[in-house]
C-alpha positions in Angstrom: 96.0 216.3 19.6 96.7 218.3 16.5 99.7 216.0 15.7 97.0 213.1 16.1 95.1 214.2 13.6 96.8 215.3 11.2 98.7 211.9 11.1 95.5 210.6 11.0 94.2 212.1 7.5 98.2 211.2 6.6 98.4 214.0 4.0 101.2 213.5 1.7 102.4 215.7 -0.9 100.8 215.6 -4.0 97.2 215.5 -1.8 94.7 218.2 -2.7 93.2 218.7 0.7 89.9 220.9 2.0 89.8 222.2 4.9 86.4 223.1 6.3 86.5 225.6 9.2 89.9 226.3 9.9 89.2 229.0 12.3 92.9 230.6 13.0 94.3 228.0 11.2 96.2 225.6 13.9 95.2 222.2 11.8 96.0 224.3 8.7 99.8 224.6 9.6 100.3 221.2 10.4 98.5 219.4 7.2 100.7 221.9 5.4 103.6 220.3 7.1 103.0 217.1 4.4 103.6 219.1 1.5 100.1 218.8 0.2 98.2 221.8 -1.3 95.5 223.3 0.9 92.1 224.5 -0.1 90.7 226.5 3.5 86.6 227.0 3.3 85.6 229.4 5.9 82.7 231.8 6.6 84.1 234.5 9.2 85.2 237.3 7.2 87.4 238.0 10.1 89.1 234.6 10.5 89.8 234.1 7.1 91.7 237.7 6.8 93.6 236.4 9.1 94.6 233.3 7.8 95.4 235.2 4.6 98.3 236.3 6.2 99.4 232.6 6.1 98.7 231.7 2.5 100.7 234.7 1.8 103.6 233.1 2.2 102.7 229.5 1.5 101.5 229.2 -2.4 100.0 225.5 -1.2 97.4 227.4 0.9 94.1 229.3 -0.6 91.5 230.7 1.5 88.3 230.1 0.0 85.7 232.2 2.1 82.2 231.2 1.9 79.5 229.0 3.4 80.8 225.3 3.3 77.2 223.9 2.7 76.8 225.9 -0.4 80.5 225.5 -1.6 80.5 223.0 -5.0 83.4 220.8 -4.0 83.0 219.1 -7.3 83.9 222.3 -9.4 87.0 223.0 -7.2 88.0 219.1 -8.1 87.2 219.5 -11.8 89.1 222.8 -12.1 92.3 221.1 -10.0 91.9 217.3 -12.6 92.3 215.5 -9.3 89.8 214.2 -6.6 89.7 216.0 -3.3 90.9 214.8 0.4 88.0 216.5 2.7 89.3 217.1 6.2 88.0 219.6 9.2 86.6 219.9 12.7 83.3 220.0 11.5 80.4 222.8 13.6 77.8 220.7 15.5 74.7 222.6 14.0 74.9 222.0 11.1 77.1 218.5 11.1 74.2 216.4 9.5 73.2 218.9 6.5 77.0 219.4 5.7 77.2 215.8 5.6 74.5 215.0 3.2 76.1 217.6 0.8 79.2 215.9 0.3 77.1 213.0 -0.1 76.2 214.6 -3.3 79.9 215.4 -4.6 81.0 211.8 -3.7 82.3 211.2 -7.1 85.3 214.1 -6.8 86.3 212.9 -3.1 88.9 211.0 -2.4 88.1 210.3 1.7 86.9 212.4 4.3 88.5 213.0 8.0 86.6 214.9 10.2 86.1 216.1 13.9 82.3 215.7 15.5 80.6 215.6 18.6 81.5 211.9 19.9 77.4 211.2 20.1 77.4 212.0 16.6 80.1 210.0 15.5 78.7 207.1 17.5 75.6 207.2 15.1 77.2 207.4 12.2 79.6 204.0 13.1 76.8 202.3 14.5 76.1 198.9 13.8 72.0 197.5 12.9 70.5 196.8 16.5 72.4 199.4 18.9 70.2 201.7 20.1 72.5 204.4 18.2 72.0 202.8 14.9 69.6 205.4 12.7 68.6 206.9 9.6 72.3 209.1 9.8 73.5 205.2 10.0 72.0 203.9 7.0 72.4 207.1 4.8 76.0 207.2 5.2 76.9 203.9 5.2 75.5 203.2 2.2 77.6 205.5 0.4 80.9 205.1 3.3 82.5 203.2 5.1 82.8 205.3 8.3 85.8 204.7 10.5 85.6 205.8 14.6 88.9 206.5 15.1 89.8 208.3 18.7 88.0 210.7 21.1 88.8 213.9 21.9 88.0 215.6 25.1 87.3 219.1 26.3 90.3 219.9 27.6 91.9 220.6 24.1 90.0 222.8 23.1 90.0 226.4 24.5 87.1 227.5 25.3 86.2 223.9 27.1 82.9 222.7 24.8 80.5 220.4 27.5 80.5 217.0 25.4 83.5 215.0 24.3 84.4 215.1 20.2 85.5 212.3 18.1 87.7 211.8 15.2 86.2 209.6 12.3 87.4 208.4 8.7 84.5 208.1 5.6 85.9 206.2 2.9 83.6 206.3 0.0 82.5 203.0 -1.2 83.4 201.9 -4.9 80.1 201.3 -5.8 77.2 202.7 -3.9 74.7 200.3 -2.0 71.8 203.0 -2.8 73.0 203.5 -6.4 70.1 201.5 -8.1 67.3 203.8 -6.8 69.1 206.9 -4.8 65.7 208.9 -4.1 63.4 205.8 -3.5 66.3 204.5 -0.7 65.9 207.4 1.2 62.5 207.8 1.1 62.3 204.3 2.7 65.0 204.7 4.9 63.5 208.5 6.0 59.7 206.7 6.3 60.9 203.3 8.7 63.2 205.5 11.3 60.2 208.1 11.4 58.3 205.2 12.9 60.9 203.2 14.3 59.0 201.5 17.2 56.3 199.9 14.1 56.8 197.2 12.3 57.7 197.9 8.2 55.0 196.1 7.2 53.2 199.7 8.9 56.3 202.2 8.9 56.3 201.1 4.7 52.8 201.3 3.7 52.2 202.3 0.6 56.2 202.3 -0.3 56.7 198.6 -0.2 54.1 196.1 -0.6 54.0 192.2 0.9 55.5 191.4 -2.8 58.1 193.8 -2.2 59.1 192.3 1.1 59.4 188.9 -0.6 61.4 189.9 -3.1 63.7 191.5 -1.1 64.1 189.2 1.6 63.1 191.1 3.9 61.1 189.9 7.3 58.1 192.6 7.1 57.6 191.9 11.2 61.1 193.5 11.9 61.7 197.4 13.3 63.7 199.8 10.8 66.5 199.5 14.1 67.5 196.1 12.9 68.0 196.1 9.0 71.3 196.0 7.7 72.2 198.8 5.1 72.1 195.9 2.1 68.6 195.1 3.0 67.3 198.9 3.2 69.2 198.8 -0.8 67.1 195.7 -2.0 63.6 197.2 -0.8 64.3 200.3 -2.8 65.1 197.9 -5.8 61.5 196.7 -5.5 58.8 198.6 -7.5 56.2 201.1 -5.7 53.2 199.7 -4.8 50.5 200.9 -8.0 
């Protein structure tokens, strides 16, 4: 399963890769294997002393140790002049914020290949209409172009976790569907799926008005579970309500 996924991210050398959560280091060895350089973010003092034994005798390996959701991704990418490969299984608790902050630091990443709980993954790739299609949906694909690529079950990892894992690809998109009106997009996009059984015309009062809905193209009668990413975009092109 390692050798899965690390021919899945398909690190060559040349790549500037993070890893985040490495633990003791068993996906660390084999990206290492592609010749790529290797920047390892993790938060147990105790893991990352050990896995400073490795990077002491591999100069393509630094052990960065530190909380992943407050690490600036961007600076490590300006410092390097390169854009960074962003790889690692990632922990379910705190999957969705860590997400969102890359979000932020799109700009210095390259692509993203990570390790979730499979439900997770299945909301992320889901498509308008399935009953897993959300705001984690919408949010990411409108800055990605998320990629399911093979499950993972409980067996490979020791100690056995309860729910089957998936591996997924985020490619950023070359121009952002959100990029006309970031904030406004996700205060729509927060406000329809926090009422996702109402109609928009009643999950968007007072953020889009029947003008709005026209000029977007948008059916006001539908739920938030059936707009397509490009549609949430062009209601947060339309002006607020005054």
């Amino acid at each position: 399963m390692l050798g899965r996924i690390a021919a899945a991210v398909a690190a060559a050398p040349g790549d500037h890769l993070v890893e985040i959560g490495p633990g003791e280091g068993a996906l660390s060895r084999r990206l290492l294997e592609s010749g790529a350089r290797l920047d390892a973010i993790e938060i147990d003092r105790d893991l990352a002393a050990g896995l400073a034994g490795l990077a002491a005798g591999n100069p393509r390996l630094r052990v960065q140790v530190g909380d992943a959701l407050q690490f600036d991704f961007c600076a490590l990418a300006e410092r390097a002049g390169e854009t960074l490969r962003v790889v690692g299984n990632l922990p379910y608790n705190i999957s969705s914020p860590l997400l969102f902050h890359l979000l932020e630091q799109l700009h210095c990443i390259r692509d993203m290949c990570f390790m979730l709980q499979k439900e997770v993954v299945d909301r992320i790739c889901a498509a308008p209409g399935s009953s897993d299609y959300g705001r984690l949906s919408v949010m990411l694909q409108a800055r990605c172009a998320p990629t399911a690529l093979f499950r993972v079950r409980p067996g490979a990892f020791r100690p056995a976790p309860k729910v089957d894992s998936a591996v997924f690809r985020l490619q950023p998109h070359s121009a952002a569907l959100d990029a006309a009106a970031p904030q406004r997009f996700a205060h729509i996009v927060r406000a329809a799926f926090g009422q996702r059984r109402k109609a928009l015309r009643n999950s968007l009062k007072g953020l889009v008005d029947a003008a709005g809905f026209a000029s977007a193209g948008v059916d006001p009668g539908l739920r938030a579970g059936v707009l397509a990413v490009s549609a949430y975009a062009r209601l947060s092109e339309t002006p607020a309500p005054q």
